[in-house]
C-alpha positions in Angstrom: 0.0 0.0 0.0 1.9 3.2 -1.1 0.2 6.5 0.3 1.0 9.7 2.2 0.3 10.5 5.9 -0.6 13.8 7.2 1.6 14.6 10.0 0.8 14.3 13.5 1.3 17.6 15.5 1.9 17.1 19.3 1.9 19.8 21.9 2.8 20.4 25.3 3.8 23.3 27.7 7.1 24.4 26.1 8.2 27.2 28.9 11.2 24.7 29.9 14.3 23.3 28.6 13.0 20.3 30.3 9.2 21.1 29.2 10.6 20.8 25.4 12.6 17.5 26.2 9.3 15.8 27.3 7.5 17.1 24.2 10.3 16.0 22.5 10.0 12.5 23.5 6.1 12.3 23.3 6.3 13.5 19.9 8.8 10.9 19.1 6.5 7.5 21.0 3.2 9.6 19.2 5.4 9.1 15.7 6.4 5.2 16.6 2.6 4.6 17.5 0.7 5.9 14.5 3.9 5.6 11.9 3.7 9.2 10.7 5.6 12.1 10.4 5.0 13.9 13.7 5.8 18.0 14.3 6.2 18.7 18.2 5.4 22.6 18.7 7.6 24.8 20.3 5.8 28.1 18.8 1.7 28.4 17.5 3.2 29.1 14.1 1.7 26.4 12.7 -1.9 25.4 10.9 -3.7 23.0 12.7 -5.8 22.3 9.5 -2.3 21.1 8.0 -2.0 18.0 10.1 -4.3 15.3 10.9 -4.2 14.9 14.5 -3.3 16.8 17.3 -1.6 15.5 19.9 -1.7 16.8 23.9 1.0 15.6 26.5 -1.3 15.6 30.1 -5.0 16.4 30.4 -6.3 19.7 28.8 -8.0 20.3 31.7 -4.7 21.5 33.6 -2.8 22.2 30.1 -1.0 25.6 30.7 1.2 27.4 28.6 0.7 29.9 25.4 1.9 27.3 22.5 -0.8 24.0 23.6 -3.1 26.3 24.3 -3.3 28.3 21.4 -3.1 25.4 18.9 -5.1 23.3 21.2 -7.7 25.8 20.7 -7.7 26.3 17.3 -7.3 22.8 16.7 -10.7 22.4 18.7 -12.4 24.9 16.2 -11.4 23.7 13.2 -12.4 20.6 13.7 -9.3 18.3 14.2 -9.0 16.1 16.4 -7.6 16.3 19.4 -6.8 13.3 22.1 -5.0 13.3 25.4 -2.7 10.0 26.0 -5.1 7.4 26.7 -5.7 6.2 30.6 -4.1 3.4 30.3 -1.9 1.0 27.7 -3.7 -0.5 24.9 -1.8 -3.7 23.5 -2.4 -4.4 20.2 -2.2 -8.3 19.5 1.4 -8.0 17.4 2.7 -6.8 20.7 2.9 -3.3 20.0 1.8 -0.9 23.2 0.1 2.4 22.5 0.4 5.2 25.3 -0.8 8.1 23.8 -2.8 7.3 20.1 -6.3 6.2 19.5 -6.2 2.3 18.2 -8.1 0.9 15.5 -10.9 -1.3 17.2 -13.1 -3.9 15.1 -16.8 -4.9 16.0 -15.5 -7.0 18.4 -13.4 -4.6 20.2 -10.0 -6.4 19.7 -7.5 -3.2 18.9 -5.1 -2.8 15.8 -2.5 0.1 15.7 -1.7 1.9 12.4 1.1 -1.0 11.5 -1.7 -3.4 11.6 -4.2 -1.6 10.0 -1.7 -0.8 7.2 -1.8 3.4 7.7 2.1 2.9 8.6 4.2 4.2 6.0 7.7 5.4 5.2 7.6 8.8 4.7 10.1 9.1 1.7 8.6 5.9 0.0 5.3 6.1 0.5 5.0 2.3 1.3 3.9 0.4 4.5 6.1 0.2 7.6 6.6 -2.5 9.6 7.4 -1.2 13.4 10.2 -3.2 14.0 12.2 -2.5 11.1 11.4 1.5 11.8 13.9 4.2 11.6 12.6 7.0 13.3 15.1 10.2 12.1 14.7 13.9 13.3 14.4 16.3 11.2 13.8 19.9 12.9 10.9 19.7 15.1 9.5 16.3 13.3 10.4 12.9 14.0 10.0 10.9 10.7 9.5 7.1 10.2 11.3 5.6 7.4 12.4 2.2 6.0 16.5 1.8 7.0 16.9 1.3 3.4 15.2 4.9 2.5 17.1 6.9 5.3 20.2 5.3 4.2 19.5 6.5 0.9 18.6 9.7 2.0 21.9 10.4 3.6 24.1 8.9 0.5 21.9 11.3 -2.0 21.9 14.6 -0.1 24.1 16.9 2.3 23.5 16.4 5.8 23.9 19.4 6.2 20.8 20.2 4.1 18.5 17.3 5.2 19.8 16.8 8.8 18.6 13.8 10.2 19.3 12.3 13.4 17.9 8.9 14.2 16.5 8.1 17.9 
C-alpha cells in the first residue's frame, strides 16, 4: 500500500528546557505509535488544518502554557481532532503498546494500531512500515518514520547538512 500520511502535531507546555525534552519524546513515541511524520510545537506558528491529529501531552483540563493552548484551541475549532494520551496502555495483539494514540478497534473490540491496520508508512517511500524495522530520524521539530533502506539512501543522496537527520 503506497500513500502519504498527514503529520501528526503534538503539543505540550514548552516554557522549559525540560518542558521541550518531554515534548520531544512524546512526539517521538506519538510518531512510533501511529507511523507518521510527527511535528512537536515549540511556537503556534503552525496550521492546525495542515495535520491530521493533534496530539496533547497531560489532560487539557490542567494544560497551561501559550503554545498548547493556542493550537489546542484552534485545533478544537477547526475541527481536528484532538486526544489526550489514553488512561491506560492498549496492546495491540502483534505486541505493540500504545500510550498516547487512538487504536483501531473492530466490531469485536479487539484493537489494531496503524502498522496493523496498514496506515504505517515510510515517509520518503510512501509504502507500508513495519514497526520493527522503523527508523525514526529527526528532522527539525519532526520525527520521521522511514524504512533503514530509505534513510540510508537519503543520507548517501543529499548533504546532511541540508537534510539533517538524526535517528533516535
Amino acid at each position: 500500500m503506497s500513500h502519504t500520511l498527514r503529520p501528526a502535531l503534538c503539543v505540550a507546555p514548552v516554557d522549559t528546557a525540560a518542558d521541550v525534552k518531554a515534548l520531544r519524546a512524546f512526539a517521538h513515541q506519538v510518531a512510533y505509535e501511529t507511523g507518521r511524520p510527527t511535528v512537536f510545537a515549540t511556537h503556534t506558528d503552525h496550521d492546525v488544518r495542515d495535520y491530521s491529529t493533534v496530539y496533547v501531552l497531560g489532560d487539557i483540563t490542567t494544560l497551561r502554557g501559550v503554545v498548547p493552548c493556542v493550537l489546542m484551541g484552534e485545533a478544537l475549532v477547526a475541527g481536528v481532532d484532538v486526544f489526550e494520551p489514553l488512561d491506560e496502555a492498549v496492546t495491540c495483539p502483534c505486541g505493540i503498546v500504545l500510550h498516547y494514540t487512538r487504536p483501531y478497534a473492530d466490531e469485536r473490540g479487539e484493537v489494531f494500531c496503524a502498522e496493523c491496520t496498514g496506515e504505517s508508512a515510510c515517509a520518503w517511500c510512501g509504502e507500508w512500515n513495519d514497526t520493527e524495522d522503523l527508523a525514526i530520524a529527526e528532522h527539525g521539530n519532526a520525527w520521521i518514520p522511514l524504512h533503514d533502506g530509505c534513510l540510508d539512501g537519503i543520507r548517501r543522496a543529499t548533504s546532511t547538512e541540508i537534510v539533517p537527520l538524526v535517528t533516535a
